[in-house]
KOLGU-4560 file (N, C-alpha, C; in nm, 3 decimals, padded with zeros to 5 digits):
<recs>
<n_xx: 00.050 n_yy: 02.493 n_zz: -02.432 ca_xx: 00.186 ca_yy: 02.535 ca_zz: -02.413 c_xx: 00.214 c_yy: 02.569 c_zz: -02.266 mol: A seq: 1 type: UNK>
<n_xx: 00.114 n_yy: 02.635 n_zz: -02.207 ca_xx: 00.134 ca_yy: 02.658 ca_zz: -02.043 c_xx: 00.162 c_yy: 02.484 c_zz: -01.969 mol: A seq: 2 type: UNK>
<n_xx: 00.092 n_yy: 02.436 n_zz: -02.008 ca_xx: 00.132 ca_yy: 02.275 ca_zz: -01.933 c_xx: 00.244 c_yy: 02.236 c_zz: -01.956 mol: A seq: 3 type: UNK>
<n_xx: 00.360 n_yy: 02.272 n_zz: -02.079 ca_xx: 00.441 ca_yy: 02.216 ca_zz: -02.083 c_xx: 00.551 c_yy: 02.307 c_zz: -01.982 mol: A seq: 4 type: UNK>
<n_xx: 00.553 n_yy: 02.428 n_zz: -02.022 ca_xx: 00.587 ca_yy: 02.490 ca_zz: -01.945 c_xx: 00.634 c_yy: 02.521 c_zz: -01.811 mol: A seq: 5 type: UNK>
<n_xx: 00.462 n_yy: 02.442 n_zz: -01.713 ca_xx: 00.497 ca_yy: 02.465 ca_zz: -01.587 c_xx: 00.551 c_yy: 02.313 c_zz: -01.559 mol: A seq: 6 type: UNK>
<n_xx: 00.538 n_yy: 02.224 n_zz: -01.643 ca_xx: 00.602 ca_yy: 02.111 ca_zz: -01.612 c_xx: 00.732 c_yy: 02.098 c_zz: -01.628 mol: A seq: 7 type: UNK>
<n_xx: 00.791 n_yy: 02.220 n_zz: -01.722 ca_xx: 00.980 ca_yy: 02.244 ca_zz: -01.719 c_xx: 00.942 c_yy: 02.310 c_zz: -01.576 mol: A seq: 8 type: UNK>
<n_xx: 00.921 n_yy: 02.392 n_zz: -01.516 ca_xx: 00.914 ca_yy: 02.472 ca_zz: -01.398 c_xx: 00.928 c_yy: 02.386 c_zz: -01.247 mol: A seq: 9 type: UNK>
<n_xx: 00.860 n_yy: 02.272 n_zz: -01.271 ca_xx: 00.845 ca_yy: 02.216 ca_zz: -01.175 c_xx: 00.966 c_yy: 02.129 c_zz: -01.191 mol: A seq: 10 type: UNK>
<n_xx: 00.991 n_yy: 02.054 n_zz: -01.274 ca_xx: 01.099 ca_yy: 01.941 ca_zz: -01.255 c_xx: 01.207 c_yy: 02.083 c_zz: -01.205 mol: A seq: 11 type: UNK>
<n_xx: 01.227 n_yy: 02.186 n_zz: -01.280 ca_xx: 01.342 ca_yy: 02.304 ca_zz: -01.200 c_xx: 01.322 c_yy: 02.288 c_zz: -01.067 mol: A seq: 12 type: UNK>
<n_xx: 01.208 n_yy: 02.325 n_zz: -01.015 ca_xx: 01.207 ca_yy: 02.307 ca_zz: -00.870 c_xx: 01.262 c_yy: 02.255 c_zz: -00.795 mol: A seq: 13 type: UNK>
<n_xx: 01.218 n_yy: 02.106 n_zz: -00.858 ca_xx: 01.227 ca_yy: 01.961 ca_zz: -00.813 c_xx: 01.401 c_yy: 01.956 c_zz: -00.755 mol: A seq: 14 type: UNK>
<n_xx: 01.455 n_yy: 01.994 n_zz: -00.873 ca_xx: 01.593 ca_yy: 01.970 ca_zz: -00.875 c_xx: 01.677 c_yy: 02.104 c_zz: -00.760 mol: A seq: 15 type: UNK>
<n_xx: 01.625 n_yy: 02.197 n_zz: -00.751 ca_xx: 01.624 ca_yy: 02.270 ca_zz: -00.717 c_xx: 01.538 c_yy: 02.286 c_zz: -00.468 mol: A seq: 16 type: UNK>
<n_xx: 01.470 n_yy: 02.260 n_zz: -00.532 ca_xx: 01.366 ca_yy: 02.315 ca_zz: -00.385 c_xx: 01.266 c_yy: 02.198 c_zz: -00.342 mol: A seq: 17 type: UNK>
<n_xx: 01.353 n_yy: 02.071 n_zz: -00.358 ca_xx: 01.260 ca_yy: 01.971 ca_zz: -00.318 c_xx: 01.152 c_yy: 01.948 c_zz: -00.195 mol: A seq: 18 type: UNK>
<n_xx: 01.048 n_yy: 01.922 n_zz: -00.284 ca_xx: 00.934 ca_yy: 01.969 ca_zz: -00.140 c_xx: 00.866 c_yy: 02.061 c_zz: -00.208 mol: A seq: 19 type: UNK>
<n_xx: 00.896 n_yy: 02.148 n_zz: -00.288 ca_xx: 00.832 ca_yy: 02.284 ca_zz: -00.314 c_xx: 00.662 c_yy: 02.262 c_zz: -00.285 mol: A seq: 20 type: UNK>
<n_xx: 00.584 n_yy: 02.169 n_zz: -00.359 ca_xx: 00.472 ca_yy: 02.163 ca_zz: -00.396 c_xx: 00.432 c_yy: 02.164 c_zz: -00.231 mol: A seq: 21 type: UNK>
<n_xx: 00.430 n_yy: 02.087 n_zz: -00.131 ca_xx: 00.402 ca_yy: 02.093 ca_zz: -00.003 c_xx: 00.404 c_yy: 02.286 c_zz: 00.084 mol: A seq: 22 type: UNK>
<n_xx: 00.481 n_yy: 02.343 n_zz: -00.003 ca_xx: 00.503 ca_yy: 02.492 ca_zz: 00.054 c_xx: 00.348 c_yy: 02.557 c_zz: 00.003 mol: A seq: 23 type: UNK>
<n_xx: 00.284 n_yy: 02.504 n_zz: -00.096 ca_xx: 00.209 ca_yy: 02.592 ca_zz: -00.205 c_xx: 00.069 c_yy: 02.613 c_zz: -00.085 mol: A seq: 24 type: UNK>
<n_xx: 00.015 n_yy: 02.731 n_zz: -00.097 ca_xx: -00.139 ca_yy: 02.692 ca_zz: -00.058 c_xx: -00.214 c_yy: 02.738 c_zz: -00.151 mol: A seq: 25 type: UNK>
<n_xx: -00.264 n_yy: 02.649 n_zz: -00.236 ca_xx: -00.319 ca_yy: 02.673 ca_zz: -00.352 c_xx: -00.439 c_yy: 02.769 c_zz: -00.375 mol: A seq: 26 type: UNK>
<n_xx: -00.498 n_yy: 02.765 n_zz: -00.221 ca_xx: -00.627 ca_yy: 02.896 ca_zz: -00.256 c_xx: -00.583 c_yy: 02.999 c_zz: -00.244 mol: A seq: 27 type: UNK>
<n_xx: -00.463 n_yy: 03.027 n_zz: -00.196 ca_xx: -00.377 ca_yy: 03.159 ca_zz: -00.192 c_xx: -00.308 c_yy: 03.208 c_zz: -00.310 mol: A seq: 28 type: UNK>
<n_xx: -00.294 n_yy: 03.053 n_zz: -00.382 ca_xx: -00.169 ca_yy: 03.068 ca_zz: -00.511 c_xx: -00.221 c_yy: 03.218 c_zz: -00.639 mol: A seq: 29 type: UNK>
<n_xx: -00.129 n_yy: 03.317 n_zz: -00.622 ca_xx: -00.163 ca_yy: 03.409 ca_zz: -00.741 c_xx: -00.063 c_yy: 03.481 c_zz: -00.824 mol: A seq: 30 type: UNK>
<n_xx: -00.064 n_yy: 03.402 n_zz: -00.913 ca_xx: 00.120 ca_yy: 03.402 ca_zz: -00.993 c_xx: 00.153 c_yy: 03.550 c_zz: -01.040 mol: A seq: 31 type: UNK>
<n_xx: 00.041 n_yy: 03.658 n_zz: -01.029 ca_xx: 00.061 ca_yy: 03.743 ca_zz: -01.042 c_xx: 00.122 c_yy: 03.848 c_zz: -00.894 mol: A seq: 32 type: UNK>
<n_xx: 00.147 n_yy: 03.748 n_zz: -00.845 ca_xx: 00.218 ca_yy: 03.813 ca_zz: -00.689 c_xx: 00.330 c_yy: 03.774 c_zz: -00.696 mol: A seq: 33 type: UNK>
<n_xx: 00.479 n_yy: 03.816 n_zz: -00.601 ca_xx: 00.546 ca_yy: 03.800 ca_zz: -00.605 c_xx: 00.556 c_yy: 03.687 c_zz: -00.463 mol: A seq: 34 type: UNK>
<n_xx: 00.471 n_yy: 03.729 n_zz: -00.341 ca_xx: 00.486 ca_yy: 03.631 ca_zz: -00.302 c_xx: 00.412 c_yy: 03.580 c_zz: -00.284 mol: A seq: 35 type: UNK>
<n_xx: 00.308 n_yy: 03.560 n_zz: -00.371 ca_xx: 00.166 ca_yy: 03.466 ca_zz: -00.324 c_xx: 00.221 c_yy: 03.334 c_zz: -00.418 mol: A seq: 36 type: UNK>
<n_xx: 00.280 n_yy: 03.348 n_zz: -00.518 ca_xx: 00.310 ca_yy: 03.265 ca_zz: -00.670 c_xx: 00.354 c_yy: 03.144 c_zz: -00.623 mol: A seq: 37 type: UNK>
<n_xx: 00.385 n_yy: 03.057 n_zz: -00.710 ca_xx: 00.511 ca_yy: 02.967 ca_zz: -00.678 c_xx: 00.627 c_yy: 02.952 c_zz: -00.646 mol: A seq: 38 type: UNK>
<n_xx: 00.682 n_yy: 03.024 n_zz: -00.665 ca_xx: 00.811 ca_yy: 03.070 ca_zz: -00.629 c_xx: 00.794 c_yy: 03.202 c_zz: -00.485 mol: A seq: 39 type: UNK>
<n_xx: 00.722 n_yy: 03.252 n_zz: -00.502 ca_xx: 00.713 ca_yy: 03.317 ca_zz: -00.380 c_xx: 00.635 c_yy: 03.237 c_zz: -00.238 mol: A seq: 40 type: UNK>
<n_xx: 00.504 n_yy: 03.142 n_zz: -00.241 ca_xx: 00.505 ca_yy: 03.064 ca_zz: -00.191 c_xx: 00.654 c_yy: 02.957 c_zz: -00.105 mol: A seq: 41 type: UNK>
<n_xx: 00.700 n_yy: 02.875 n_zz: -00.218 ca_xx: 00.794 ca_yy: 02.822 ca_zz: -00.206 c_xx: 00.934 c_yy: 02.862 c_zz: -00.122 mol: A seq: 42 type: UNK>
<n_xx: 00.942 n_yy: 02.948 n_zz: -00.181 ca_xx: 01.085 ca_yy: 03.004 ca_zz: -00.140 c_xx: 01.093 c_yy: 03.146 c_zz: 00.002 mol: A seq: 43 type: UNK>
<n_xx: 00.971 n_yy: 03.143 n_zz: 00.034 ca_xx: 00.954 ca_yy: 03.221 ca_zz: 00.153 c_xx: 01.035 c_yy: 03.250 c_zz: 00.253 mol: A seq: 44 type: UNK>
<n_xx: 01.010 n_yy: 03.098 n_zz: 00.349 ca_xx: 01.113 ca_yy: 03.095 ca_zz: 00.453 c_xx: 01.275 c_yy: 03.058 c_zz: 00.419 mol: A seq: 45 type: UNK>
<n_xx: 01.329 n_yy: 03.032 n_zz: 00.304 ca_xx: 01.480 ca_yy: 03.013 ca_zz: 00.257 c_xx: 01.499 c_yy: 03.131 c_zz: 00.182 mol: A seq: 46 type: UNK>
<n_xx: 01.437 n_yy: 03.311 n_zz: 00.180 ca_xx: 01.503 ca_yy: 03.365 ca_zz: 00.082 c_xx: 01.613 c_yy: 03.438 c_zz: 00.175 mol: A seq: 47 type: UNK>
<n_xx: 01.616 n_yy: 03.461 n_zz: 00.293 ca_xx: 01.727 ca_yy: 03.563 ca_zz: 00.345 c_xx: 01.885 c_yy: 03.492 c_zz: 00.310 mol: A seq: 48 type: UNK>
<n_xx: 01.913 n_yy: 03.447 n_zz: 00.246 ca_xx: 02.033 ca_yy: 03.400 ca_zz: 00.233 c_xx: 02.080 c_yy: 03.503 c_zz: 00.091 mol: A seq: 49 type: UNK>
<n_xx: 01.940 n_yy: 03.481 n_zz: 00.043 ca_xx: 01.950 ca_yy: 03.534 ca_zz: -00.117 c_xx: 01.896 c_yy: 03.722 c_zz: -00.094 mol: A seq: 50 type: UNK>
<n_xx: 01.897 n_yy: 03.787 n_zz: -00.004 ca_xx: 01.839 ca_yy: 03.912 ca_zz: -00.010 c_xx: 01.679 c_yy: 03.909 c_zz: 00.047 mol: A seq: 51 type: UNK>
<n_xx: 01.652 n_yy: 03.801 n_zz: 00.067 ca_xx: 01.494 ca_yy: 03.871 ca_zz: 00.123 c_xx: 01.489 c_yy: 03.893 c_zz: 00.201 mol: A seq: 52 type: UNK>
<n_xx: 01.395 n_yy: 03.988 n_zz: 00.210 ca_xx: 01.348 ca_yy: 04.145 ca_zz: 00.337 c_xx: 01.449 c_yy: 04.237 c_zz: 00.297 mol: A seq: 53 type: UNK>
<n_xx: 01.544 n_yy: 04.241 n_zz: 00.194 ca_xx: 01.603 ca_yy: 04.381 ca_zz: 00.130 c_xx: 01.471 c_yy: 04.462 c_zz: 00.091 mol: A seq: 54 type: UNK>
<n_xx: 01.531 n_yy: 04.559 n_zz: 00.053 ca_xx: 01.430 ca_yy: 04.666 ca_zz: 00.007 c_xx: 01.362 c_yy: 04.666 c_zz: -00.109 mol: A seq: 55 type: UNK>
<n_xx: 01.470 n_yy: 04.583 n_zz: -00.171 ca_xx: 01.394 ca_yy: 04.539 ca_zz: -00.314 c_xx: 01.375 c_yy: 04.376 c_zz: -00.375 mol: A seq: 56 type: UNK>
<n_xx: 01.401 n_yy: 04.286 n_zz: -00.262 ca_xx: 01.421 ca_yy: 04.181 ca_zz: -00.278 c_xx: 01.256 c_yy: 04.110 c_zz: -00.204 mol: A seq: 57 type: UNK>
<n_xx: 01.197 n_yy: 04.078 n_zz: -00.330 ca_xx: 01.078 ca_yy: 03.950 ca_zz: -00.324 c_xx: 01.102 c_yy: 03.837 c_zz: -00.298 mol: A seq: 58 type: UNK>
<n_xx: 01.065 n_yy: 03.702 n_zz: -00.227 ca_xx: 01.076 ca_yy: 03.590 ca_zz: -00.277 c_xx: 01.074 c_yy: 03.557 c_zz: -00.450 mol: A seq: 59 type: UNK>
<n_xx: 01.000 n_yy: 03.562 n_zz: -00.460 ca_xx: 00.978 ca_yy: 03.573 ca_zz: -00.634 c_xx: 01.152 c_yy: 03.625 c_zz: -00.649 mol: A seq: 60 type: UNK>
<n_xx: 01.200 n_yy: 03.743 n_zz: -00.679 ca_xx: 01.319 ca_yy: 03.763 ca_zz: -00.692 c_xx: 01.455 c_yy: 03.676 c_zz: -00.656 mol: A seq: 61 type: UNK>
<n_xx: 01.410 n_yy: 03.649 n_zz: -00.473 ca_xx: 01.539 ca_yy: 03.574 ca_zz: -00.476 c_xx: 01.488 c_yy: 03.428 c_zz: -00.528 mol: A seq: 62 type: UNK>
<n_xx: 01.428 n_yy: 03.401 n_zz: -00.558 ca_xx: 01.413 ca_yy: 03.268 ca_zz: -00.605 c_xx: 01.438 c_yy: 03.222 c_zz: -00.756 mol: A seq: 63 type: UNK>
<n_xx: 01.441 n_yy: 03.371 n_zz: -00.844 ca_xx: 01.511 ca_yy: 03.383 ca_zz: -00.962 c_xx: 01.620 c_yy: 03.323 c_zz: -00.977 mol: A seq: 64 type: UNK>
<n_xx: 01.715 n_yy: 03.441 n_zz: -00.855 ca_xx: 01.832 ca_yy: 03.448 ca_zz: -00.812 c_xx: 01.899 c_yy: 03.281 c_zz: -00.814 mol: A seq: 65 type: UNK>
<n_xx: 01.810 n_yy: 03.217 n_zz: -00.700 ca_xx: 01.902 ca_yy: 03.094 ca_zz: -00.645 c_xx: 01.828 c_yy: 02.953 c_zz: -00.776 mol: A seq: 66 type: UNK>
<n_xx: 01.758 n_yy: 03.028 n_zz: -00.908 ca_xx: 01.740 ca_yy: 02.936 ca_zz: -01.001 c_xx: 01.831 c_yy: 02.977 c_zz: -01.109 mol: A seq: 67 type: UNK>
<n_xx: 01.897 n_yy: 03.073 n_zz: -01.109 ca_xx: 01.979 ca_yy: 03.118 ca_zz: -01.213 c_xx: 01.877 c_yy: 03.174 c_zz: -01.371 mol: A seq: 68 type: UNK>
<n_xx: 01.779 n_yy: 03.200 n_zz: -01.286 ca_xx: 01.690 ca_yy: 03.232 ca_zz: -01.391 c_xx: 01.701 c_yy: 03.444 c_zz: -01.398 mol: A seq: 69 type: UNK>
<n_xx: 01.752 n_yy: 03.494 n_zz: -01.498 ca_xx: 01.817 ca_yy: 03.658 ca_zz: -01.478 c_xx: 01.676 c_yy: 03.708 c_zz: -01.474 mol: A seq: 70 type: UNK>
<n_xx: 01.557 n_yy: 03.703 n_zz: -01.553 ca_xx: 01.438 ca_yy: 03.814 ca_zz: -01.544 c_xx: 01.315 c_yy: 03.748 c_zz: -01.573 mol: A seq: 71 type: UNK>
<n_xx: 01.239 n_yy: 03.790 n_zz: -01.594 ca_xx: 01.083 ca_yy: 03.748 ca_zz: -01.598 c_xx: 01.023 c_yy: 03.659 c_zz: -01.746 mol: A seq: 72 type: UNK>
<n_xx: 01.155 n_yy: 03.712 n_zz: -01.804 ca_xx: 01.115 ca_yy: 03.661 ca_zz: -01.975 c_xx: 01.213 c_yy: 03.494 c_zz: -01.946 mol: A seq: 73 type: UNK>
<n_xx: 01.296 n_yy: 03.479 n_zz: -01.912 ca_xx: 01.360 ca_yy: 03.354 ca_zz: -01.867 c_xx: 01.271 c_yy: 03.263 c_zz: -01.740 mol: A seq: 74 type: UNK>
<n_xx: 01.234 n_yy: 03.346 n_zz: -01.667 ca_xx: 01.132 ca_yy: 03.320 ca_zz: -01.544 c_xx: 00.984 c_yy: 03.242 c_zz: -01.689 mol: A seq: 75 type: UNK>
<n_xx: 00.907 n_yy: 03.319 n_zz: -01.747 ca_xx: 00.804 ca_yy: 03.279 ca_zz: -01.822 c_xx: 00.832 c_yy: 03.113 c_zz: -01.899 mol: A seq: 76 type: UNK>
<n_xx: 00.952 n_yy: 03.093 n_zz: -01.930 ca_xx: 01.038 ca_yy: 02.977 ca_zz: -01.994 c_xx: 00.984 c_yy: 02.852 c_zz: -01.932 mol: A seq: 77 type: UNK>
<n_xx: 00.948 n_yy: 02.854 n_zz: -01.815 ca_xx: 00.950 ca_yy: 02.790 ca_zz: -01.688 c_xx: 00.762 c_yy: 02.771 c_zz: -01.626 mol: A seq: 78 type: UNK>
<n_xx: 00.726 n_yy: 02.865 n_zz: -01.683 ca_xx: 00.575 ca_yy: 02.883 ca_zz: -01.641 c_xx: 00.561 c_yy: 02.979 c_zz: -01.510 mol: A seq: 79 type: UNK>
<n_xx: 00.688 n_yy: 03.044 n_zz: -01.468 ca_xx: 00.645 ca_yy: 03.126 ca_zz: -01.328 c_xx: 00.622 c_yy: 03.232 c_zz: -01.380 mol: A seq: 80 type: UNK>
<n_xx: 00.638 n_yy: 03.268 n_zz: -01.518 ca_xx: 00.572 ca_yy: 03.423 ca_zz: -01.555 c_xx: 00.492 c_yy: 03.422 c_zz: -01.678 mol: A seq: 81 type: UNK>
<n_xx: 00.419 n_yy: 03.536 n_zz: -01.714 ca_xx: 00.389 ca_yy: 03.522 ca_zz: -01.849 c_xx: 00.520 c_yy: 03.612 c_zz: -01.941 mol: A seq: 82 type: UNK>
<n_xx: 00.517 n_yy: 03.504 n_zz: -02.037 ca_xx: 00.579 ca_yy: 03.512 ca_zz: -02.178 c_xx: 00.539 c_yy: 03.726 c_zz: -02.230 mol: A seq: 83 type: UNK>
<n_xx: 00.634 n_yy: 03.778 n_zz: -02.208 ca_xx: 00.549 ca_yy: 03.893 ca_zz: -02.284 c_xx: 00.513 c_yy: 03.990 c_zz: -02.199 mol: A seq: 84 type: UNK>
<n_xx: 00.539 n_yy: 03.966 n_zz: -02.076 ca_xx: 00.477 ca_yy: 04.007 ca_zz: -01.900 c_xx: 00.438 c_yy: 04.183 c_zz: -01.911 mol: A seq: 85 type: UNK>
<n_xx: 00.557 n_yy: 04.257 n_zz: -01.975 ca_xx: 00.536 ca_yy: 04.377 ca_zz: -02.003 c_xx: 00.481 c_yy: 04.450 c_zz: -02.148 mol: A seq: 86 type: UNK>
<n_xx: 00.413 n_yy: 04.535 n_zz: -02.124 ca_xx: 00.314 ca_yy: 04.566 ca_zz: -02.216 c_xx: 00.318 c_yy: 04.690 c_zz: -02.232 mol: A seq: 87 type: UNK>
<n_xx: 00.333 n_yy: 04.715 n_zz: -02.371 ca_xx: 00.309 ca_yy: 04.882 ca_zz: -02.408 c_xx: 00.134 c_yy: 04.930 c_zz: -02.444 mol: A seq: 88 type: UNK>
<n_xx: 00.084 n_yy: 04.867 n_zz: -02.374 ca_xx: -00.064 ca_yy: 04.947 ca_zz: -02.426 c_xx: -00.080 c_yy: 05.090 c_zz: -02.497 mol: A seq: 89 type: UNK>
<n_xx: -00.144 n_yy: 05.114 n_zz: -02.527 ca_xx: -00.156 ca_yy: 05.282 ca_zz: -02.565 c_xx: -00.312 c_yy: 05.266 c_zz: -02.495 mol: A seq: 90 type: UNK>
<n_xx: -00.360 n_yy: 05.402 n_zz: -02.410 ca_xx: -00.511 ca_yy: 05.399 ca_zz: -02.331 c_xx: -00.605 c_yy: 05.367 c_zz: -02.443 mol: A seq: 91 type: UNK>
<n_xx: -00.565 n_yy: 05.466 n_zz: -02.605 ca_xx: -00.643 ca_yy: 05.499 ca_zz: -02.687 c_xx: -00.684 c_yy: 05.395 c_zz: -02.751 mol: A seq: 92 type: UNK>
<n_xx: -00.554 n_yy: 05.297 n_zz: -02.719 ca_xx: -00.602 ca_yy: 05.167 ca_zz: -02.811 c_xx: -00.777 c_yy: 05.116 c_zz: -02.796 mol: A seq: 93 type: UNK>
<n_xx: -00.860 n_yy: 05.058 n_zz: -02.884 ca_xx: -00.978 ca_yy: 05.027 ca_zz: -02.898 c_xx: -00.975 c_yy: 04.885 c_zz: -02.841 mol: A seq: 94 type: UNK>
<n_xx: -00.897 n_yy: 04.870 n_zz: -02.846 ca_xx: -00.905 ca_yy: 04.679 ca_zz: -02.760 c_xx: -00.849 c_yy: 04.744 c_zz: -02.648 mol: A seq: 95 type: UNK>
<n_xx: -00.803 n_yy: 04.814 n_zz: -02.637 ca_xx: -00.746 ca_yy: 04.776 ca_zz: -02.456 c_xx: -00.832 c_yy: 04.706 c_zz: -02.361 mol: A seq: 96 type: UNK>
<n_xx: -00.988 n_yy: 04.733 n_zz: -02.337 ca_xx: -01.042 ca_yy: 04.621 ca_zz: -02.213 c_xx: -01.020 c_yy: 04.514 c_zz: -02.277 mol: A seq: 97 type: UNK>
<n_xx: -01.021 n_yy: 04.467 n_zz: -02.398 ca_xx: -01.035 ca_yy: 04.282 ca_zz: -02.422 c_xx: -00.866 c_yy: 04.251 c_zz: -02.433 mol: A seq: 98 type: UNK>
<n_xx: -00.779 n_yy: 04.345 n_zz: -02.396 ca_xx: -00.642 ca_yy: 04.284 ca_zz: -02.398 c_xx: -00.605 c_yy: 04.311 c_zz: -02.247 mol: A seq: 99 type: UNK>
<n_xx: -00.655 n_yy: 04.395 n_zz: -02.157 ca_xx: -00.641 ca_yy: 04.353 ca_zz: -02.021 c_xx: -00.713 c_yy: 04.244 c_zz: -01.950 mol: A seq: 100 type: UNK>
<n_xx: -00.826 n_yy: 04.257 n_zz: -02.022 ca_xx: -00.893 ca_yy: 04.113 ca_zz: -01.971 c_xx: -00.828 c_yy: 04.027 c_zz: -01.999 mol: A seq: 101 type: UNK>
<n_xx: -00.785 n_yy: 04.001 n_zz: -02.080 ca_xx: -00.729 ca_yy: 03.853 ca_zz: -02.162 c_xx: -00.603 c_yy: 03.851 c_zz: -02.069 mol: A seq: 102 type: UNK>
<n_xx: -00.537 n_yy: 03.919 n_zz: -02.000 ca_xx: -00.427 ca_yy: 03.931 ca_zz: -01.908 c_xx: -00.475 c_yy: 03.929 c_zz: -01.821 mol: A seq: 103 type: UNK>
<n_xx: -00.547 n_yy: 03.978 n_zz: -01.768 ca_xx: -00.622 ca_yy: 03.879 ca_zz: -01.580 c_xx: -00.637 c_yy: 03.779 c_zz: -01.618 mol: A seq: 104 type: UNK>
<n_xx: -00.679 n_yy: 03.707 n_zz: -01.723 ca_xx: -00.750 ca_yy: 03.584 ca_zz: -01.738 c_xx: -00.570 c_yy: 03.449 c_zz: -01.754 mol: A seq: 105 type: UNK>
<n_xx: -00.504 n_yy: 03.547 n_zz: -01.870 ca_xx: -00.405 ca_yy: 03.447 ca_zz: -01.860 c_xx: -00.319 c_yy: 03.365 c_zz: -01.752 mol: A seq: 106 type: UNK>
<n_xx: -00.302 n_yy: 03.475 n_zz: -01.653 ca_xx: -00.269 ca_yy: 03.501 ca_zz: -01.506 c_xx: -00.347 c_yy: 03.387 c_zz: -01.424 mol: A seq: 107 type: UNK>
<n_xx: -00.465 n_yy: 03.390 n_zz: -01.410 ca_xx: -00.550 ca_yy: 03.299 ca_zz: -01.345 c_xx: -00.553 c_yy: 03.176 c_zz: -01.396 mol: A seq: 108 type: UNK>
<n_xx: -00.552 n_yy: 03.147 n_zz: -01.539 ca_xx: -00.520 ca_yy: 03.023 ca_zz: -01.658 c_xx: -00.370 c_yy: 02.961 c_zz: -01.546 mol: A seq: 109 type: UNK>
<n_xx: -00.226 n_yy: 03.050 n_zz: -01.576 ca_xx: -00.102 ca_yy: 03.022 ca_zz: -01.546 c_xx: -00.132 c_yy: 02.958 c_zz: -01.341 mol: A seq: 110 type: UNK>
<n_xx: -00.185 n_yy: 02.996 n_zz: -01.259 ca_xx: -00.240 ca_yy: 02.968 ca_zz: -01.126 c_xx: -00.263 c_yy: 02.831 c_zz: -01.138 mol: A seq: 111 type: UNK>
<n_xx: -00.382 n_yy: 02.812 n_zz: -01.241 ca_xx: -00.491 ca_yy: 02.695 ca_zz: -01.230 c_xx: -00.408 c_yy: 02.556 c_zz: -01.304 mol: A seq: 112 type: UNK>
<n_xx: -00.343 n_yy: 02.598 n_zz: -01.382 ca_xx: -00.187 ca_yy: 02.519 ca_zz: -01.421 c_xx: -00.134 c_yy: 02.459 c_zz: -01.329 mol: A seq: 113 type: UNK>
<n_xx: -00.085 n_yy: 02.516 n_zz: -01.222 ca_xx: 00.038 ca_yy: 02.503 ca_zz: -01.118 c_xx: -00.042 c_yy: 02.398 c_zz: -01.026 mol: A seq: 114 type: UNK>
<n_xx: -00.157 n_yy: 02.446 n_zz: -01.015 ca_xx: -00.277 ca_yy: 02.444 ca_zz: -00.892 c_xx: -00.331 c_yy: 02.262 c_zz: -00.941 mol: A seq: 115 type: UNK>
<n_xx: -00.322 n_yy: 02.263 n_zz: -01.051 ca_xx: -00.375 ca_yy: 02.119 ca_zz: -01.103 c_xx: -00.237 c_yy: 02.013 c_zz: -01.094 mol: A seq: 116 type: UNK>
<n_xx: -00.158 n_yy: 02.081 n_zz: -01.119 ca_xx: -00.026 ca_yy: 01.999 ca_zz: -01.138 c_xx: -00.020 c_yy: 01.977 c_zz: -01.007 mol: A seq: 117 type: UNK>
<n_xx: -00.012 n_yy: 02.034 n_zz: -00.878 ca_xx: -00.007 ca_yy: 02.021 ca_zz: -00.744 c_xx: -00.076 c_yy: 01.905 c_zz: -00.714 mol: A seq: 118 type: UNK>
<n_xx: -00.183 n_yy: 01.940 n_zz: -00.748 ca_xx: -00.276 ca_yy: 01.850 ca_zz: -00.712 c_xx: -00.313 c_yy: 01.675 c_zz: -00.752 mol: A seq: 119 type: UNK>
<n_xx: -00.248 n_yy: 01.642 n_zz: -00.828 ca_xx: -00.203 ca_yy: 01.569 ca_zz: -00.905 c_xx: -00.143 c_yy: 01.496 c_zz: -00.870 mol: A seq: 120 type: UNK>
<n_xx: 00.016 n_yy: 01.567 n_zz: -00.845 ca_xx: 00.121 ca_yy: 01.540 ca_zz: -00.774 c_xx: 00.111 c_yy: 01.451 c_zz: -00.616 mol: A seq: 121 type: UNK>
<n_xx: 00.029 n_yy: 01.562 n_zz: -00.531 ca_xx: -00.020 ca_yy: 01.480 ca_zz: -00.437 c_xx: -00.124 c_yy: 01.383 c_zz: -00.409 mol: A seq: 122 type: UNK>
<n_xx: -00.195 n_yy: 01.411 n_zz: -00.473 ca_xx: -00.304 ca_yy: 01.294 ca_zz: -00.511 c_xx: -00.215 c_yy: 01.147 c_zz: -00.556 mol: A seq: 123 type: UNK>
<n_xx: -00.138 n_yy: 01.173 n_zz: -00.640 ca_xx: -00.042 ca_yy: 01.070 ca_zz: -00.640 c_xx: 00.093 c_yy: 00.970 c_zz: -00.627 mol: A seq: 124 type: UNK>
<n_xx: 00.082 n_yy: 01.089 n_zz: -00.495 ca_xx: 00.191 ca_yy: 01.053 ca_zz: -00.411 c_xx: 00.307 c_yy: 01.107 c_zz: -00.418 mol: A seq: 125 type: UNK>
<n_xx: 00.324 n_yy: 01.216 n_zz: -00.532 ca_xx: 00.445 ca_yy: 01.209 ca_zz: -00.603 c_xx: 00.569 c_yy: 01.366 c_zz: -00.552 mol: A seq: 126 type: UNK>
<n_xx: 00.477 n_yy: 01.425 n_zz: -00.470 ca_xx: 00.553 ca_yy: 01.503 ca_zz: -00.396 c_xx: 00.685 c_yy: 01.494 c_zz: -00.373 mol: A seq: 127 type: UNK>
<n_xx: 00.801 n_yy: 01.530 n_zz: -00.425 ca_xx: 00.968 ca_yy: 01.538 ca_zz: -00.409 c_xx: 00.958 c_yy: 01.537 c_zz: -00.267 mol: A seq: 128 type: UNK>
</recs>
């Protein structure tokens, strides 16, 4: 399901921020950043139009913004977030390490997604 995902994400791009994949540096890429991610990558040097360097404005954010995408659960739709992103843990819970693990891990899964599709892409020429 993540492959299909970041492959809606990317044709968004596409249509959107042509070129994107050329912005990425993939050993940097960490979707759990706002601006290490794809969208924060990407949209770096074009966010001051949209608020970046506000006080509360990420790439990641304005890049929401100029996708018409409103929050992180619409953002996940797309593969730039995880599905579910916020979490009510309780400490006491008895799984909590194997459900935070499983959330670093998904995180790094959602990266290695983007990171293959990139790669791919340019390997076969196919860079927008």
């Amino acid at each position: 399901m993540i492959r299909d995902e970041v492959k809606k994400g990317a044709a968004l791009l596409d249509k959107h921020m042509p070129g994107w994949e050329l912005k990425i540096d993939i050993p940097k890429l960490d979707m759990h950043d706002c601006f290490q991610c794809i969208l924060g990558q990407s949209f770096i040097e074009d966010g001051a139009e949209y608020g970046l360097g506000t006080v509360f404005i990420s790439p990641y954010g304005a890049a929401l913004w100029k996708l018409d995408l409103l929050n992180d659960e619409e953002a996940a739709d797309y593969g730039f977030a995880l599905d579910g992103i916020r979490t009510n843990w309780d400490d006491s819970d008895a799984d909590i390490d194997r459900k935070r693990a499983k959330w670093h891990q998904d995180w790094i899964d959602l990266a290695d997604e983007w990171g293959q599709l990139i790669k791919d892409r340019l390997d076969e020429g196919v860079a927008v």
